[in-house]
C-alpha positions in Angstrom: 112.8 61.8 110.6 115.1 64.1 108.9 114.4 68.4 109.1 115.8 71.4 108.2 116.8 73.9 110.6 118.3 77.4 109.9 121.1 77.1 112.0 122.1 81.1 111.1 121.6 83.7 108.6 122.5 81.3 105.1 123.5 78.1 107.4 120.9 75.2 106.5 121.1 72.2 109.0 119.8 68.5 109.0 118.3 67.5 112.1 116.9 64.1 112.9 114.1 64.3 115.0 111.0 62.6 116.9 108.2 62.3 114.1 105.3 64.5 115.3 102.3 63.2 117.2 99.2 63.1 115.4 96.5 65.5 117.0 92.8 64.5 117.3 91.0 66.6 114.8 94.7 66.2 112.7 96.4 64.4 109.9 100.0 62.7 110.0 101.3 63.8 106.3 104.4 61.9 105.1 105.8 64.8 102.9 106.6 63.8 99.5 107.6 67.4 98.7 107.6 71.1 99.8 107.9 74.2 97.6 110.5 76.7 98.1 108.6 80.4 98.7 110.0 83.7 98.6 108.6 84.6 101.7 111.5 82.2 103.3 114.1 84.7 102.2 114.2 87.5 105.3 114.7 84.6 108.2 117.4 82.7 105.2 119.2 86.0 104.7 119.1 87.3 108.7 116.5 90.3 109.3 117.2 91.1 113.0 113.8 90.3 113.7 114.6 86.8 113.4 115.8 84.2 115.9 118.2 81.2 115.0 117.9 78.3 114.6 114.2 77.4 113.5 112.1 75.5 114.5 113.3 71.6 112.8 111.0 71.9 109.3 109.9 75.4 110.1 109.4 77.8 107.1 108.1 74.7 105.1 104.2 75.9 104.4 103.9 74.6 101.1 103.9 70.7 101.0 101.9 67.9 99.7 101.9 64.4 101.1 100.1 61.5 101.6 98.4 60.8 105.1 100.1 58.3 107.4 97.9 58.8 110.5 94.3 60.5 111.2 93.2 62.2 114.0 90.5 60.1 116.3 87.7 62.8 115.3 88.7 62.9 111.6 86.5 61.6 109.2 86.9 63.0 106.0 90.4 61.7 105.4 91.5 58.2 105.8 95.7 56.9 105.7 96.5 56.7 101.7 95.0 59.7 101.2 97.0 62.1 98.9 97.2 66.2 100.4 98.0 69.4 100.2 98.0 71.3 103.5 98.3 74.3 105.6 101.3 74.0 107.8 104.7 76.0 109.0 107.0 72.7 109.1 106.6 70.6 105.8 110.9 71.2 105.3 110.8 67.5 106.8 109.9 63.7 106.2 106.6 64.3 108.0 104.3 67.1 109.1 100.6 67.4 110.7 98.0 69.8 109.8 94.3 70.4 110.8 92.0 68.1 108.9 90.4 71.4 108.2 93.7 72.9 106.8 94.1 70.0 103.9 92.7 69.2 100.4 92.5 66.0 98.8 94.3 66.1 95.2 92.6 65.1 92.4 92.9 61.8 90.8 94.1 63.2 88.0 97.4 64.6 89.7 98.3 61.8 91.4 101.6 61.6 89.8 102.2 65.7 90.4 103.9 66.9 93.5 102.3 70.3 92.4 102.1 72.8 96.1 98.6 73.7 97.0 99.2 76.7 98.6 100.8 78.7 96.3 98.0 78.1 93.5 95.5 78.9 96.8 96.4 81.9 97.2 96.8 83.0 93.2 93.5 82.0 92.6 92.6 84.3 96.2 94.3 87.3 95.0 92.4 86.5 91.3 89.4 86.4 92.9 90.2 89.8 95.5 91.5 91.6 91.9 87.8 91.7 90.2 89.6 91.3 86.8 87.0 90.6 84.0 86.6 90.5 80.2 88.1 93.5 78.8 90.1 94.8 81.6 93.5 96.0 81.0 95.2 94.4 83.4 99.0 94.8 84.6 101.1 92.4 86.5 104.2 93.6 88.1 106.7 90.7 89.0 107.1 87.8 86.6 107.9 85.2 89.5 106.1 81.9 90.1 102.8 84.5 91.3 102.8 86.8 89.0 102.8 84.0 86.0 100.0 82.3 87.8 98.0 85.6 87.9 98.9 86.0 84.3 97.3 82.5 83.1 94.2 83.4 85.3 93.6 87.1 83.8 94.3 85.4 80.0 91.4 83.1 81.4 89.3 85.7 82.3 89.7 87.5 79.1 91.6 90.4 80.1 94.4 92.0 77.8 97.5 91.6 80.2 100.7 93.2 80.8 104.1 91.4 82.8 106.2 93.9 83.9 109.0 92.4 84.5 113.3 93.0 85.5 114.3 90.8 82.9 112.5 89.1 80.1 110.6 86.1 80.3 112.1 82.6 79.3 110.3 81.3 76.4 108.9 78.2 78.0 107.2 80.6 80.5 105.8 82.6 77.4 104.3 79.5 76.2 102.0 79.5 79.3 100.9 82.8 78.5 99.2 83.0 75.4 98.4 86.5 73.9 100.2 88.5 77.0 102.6 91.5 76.1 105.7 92.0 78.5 107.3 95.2 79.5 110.9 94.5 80.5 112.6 97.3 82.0 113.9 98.3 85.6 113.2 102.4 85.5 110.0 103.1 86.4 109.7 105.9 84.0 110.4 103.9 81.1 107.6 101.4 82.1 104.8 104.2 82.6 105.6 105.2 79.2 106.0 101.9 77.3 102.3 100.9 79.0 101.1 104.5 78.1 102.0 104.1 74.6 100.2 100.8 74.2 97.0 101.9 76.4 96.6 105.0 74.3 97.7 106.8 77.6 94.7 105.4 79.5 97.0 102.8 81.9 95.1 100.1 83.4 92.2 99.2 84.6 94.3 96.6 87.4 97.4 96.4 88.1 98.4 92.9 90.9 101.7 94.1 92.5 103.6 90.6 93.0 106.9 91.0 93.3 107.4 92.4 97.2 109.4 95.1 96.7 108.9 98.8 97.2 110.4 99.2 93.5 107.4 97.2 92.4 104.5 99.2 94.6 105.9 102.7 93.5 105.7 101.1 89.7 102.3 99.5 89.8 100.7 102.4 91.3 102.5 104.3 88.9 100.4 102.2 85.9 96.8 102.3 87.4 94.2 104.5 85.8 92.3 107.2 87.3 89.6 105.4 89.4 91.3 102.1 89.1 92.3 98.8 91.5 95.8 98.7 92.5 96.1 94.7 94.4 99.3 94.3 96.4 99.6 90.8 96.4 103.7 90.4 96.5 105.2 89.7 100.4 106.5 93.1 102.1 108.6 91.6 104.6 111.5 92.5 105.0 111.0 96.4 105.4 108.5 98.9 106.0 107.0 100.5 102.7 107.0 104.3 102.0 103.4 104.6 99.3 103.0 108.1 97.3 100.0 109.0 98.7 99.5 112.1 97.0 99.2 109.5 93.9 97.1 107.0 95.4 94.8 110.1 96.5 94.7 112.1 93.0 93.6 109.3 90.8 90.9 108.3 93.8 92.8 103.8 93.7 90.9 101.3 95.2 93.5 99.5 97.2 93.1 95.8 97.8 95.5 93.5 100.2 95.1 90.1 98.4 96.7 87.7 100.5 93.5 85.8 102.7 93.6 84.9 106.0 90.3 82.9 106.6 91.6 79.4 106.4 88.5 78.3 104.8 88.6 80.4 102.3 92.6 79.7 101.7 91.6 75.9 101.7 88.7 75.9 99.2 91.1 78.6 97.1 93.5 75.6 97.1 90.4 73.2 95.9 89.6 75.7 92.9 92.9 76.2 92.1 93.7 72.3 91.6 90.4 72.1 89.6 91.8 75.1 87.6 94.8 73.0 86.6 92.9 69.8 85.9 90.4 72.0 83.6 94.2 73.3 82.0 93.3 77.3 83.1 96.3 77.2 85.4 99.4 75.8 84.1 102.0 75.0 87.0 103.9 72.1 86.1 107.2 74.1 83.7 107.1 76.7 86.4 108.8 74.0 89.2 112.2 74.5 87.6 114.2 73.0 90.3 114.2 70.1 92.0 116.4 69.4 94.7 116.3 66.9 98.0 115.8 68.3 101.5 119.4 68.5 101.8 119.7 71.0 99.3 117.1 73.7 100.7 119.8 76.1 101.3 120.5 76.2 97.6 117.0 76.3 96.6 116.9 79.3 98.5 119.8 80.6 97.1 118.4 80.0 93.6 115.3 82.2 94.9 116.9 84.7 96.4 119.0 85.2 93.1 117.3 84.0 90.5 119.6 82.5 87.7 118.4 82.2 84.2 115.8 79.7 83.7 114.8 79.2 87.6 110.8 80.2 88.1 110.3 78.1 91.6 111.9 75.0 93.5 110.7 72.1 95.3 112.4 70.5 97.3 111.7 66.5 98.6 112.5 64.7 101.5 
């Protein structure tokens, strides 16, 4: 099978290697396509943490598939079956994954190459954020996350607030009903803007989901006295500095939203699918670019930089 190695910092590879063996509680997954995260960028762009090359596929955690090969102790999928799954090497024709680490897609989707994990863990952080009806709610980042958080706070009934670098495309608008969007890169300017339009109150939550130490200085920055502050965005690629003095003053409650119980993460991933069949989540115009496997190291490139009109790529084998 064909995979994608890392060669070096910005060098994508295509290897052709042994397809992997099938374990006994396991699935065989012939990957029909694998979404592009931003959590791929440090090893892509060379933090000297890193080691080259990958691992063939490695990096690939967000892929769906249909299973080729089950386990001997598997009985709860059967070859045909369509999945999403938990894995680290889905950049590659095939991929395995604990039986206990997949989901069954809904009939519904069948034609949708739609990645499970990603909606997983939005609907996990939705759930870790306590948002409810009448919560003034703030989301800082207007990537692929922070949309999904938007849709599920406007679900909720919350009045939500994108913060955002630049403004939002119009067909990502259109998925977001009713939400107001603060566009600006000074953090001053946003306290005030969301001051002025809270009558000074600031929110109630504010989901950090951009991964940036920009973004946690501004969405502390916009939660009230006594209010939730969620860091949801992916703080890789550098320590964080956090104004504690702030944090202490208005007395946050701090949340880190990303789950790590994988049956949790799996049944987040089963919720979140229902969520899209039952049209509260609304992923499909936010998979803006689809390129083949080949082309990983420009679907990074696209996330790293962002162009007009790119929300998230998939990429296909």
């Amino acid at each position: 099978m064909s995979a994608a190695v890392i060669a070096a910092p910005g060098r994508l590879e295509l290897k052709e290697v042994p397809v992997p063996e099938v374990a006994v509680d396991g699935l065989l997954i012939r990957v029909e396509g694998c979404g592009v995260c931003a959590s791929n960028l440090p090893r892509w762009k060379g933090m000297p943490w890193f080691t080259y090359p990958s691992e063939p596929g490695e990096l690939g955690h967000e892929g769906v598939g249909r299973v080729e090969a089950v386990g001997t102790t598997v009985r709860d999928f059967s070859p045909g079956d369509r999945v999403a799954f938990l894995s680290n090497h889905a950049y590659a024709g095939y991929d395995v994954a604990n039986a206990s680490e997949a989901v069954k897609l809904p009939s519904a989707l069948e034609r949708d190459v739609l990645p499970g994990e990603p909606l997983g863990c939005a609907w996990n952080v939705h759930q870790r954020s306590g948002i409810s009806a009448g919560s003034q709610v703030a989301i800082v980042g207007g990537g692929f996350l922070g949309i999904l958080l938007g849709q599920l706070a406007l679900n909720a009934g919350a009045k939500v607030f994108i913060v955002s670098r630049r403004p939002l495309d119009p067909f990502v608008l259109e998925t977001l009903p009713g939400v107001e969007t603060i566009v600006a890169s000074d953090a001053a300017a946003v306290v005030a803007k969301l001051e002025a339009v809270t009558p000074g109150r600031l929110c109630d939550v504010v989901v950090e989901a951009a991964g940036t130490q920009d973004a946690l200085d501004v969405a502390a920055k916009l939660t009230r006295i006594r209010g939730r502050l969620v860091i949801a965005g992916y703080h890789q690629d550098a320590p964080r500095q956090i104004d504690m003095q702030l944090w202490n003053w208005r007395g946050l409650d701090v949340i880190n939203a990303h789950e790590r119980e994988v049956a949790v993460y799996v049944e987040g991933m089963r919720r979140a699918y229902k969520a899209v069949e039952a049209a509260i989540l609304n992923p499909r115009p936010l998979i803006t670019h689809h390129l083949p496997l080949a082309e990983l190291g420009d679907a990074l490139e696209f996330a790293r930089t962002r162009p007009p009109g790119f929300v998230k790529a998939v990429v296909y084998p």
